[in-house]
N, C-alpha and C positions, 0 to 999 in steps of 0.2 A: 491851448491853455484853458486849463477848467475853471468855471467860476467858481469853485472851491479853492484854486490853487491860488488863483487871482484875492481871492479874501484873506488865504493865508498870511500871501506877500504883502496885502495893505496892512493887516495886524504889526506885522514885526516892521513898518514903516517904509515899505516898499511902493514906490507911487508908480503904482503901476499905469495908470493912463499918458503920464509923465512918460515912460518907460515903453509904453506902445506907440508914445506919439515920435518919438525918439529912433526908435526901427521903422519907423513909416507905417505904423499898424500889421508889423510880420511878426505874429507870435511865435512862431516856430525859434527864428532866428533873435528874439529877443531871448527864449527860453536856453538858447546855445549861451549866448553870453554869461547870462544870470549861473549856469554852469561851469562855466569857466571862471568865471569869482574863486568858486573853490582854490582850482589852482595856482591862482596871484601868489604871488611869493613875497608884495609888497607890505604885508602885515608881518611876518617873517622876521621880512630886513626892518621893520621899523623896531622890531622886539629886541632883533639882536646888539641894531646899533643904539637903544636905548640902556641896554644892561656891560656896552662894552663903553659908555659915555660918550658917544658920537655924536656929536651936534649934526656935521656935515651928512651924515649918514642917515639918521634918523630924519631930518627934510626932505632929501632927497624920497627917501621911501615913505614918506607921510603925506608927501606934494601929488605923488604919485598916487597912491591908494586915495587920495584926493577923488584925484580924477575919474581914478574905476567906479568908486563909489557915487559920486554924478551922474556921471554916464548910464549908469547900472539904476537913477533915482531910491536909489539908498539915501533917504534922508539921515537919519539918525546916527548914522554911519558918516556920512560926509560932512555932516555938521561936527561932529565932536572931532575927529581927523584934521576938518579946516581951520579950528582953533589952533587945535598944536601946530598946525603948520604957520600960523599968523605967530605963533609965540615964539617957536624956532626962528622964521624970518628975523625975528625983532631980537635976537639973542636972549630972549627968557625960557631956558634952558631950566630952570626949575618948575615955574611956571606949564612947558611942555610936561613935563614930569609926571605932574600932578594928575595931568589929563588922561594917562593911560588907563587907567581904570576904566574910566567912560569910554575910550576909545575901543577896549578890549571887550566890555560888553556892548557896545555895538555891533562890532566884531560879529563874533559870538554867536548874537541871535540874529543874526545874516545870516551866517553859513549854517547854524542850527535847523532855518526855515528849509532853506537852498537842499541842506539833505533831505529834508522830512518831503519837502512836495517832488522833488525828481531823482 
């Protein structure tokens, strides 16, 4: 990973030392992960089952992308995601709602960086 690519991912909130220290300092094999973000399907399912009204659906894949986004030290990303997931839990189901926007451009400018650097 280049120190360019490395300043990329901290711009769009990517903690990357977080993220190195979390693969045991294998940049290679962090860089496969951060790739495979792309094809998570759990942003997906949280779109689908927010527009088809799914409470149970939409946590279940919010809980999830949760966790990728953690994993992956996606800050901005896991933060807006772990709310709706706290709102869902608690049935504030409009509340969750509200949140997509933030969640969608967190989203966004993950996978926006994710193509641009590999």
């Amino acid at each position: 990973m280049t120190e360019e690519t490395k300043r990329e991912l901290e711009q769009a909130g990517i903690r990357v030392d977080q993220l190195l220290e979390r693969f045991m300092g294998n940049e290679g094999l962090a860089e496969r992960f951060l790739k495979k973000f792309l094809n998570d399907a759990n942003y997906g399912k949280l779109m689908e089952s927010v527009q088809a009204g799914d409470p149970k659906g939409a946590f279940e894949a919010a809980h999830t992308l949760k966790g990728v986004a953690g994993n992956l030290s996606m800050q901005p990303l896991m933060e807006a995601v772990g709310q709706m997931t706290e709102d869902l839990r608690s049935d504030r189901w409009e509340e969750a709602l509200s949140l997509m926007p933030k969640v969608t451009e967190a989203y966004e400018k993950m996978a926006a960086v994710l193509r641009a650097v590999f």
